[in-house]
N, C-alpha and C positions, 0 to 999 in steps of 0.2 A: 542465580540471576533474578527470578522472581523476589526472593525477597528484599534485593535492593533497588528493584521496581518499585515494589510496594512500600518501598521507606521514601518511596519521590510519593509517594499518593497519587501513583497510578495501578491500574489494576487490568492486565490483557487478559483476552478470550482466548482461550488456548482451543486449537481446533481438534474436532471429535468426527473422526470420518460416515460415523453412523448416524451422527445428529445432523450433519452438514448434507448427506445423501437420504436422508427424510425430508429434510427441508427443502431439499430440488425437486422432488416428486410433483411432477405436476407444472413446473412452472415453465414461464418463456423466457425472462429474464433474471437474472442475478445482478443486485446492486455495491459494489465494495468500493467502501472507503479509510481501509488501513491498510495498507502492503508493506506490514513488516514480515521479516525473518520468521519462520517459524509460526506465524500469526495465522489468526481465524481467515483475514482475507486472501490471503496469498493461500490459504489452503482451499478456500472455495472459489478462489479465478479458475485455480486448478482443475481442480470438479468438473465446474459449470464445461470449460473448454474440452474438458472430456470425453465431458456428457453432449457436445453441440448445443449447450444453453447459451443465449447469447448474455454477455458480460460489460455492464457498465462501469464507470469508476468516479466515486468523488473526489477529486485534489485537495484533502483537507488537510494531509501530514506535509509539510515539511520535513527536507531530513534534519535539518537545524534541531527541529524539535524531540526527535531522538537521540540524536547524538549529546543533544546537553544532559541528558539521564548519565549518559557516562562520563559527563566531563569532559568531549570534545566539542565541542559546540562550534568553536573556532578553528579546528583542521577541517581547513576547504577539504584536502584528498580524500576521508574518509566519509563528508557530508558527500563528495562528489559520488563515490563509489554506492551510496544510499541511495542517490538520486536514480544510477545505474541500475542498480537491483529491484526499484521500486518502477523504473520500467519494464524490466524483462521478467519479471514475476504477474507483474497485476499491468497495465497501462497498456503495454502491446498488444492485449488481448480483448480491451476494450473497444467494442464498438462505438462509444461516444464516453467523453468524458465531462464533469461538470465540475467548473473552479466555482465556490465561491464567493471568489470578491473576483474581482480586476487585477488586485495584485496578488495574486496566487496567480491568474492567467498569464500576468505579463512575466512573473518569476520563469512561469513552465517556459515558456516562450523562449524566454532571455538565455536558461539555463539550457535547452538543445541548440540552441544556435549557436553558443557559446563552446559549449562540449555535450555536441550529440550523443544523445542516449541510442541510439542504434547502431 
């Protein structure tokens, strides 16, 4: 899988439990903004929640944006089932969350009221 990641000319942080539990030492808050599978951030929502560190999140992935790495871009189910996961992994756990634009906000918005992630 990584290396046809990295034939799209993207490059993921793959998560290191000893790196990720140095780097909480200490702190108050946790910032994440990638919640994919497997990924650096969904491995430190983890952590932090663990740990009682409080957890914020930035809305920067669409699942759109992952799912065209595999060529579905256009299966609403499986972007829907993204959006799922990218709740109940990172976003649930977030004390506050931050969109970028307005239309990342009104996406979030639009896509729970549509079909609630809880």
């Amino acid at each position: 899988m990584d290396a046809y990641i990295l034939k799209n000319g993207v490059r993921l942080a793959k998560p290191n439990k000893k790196i990720i539990a140095k780097a909480m030492e200490g702190v108050d808050i946790v910032h994440v903004f990638l919640p994919l599978p497997f990924g650096l951030g969904t491995a430190a929502t983890k952590m932090a929640t663990e740990k009682g560190i409080c957890v914020t999140g930035g809305f920067h992935t669409q699942a759109e944006n992952v799912s065209n790495h595999l060529g579905m871009m256009n299966c609403h189910w499986f972007n829907n089932q993204l959006y799922k996961f990218f709740w109940k992994a990172v976003y649930s756990h977030c004390q506050a969350i931050h969109y970028p634009t307005q239309f990342i906000e009104d996406l979030s918005r639009r896509k729970s009221e549509k079909d609630p992630w809880i």
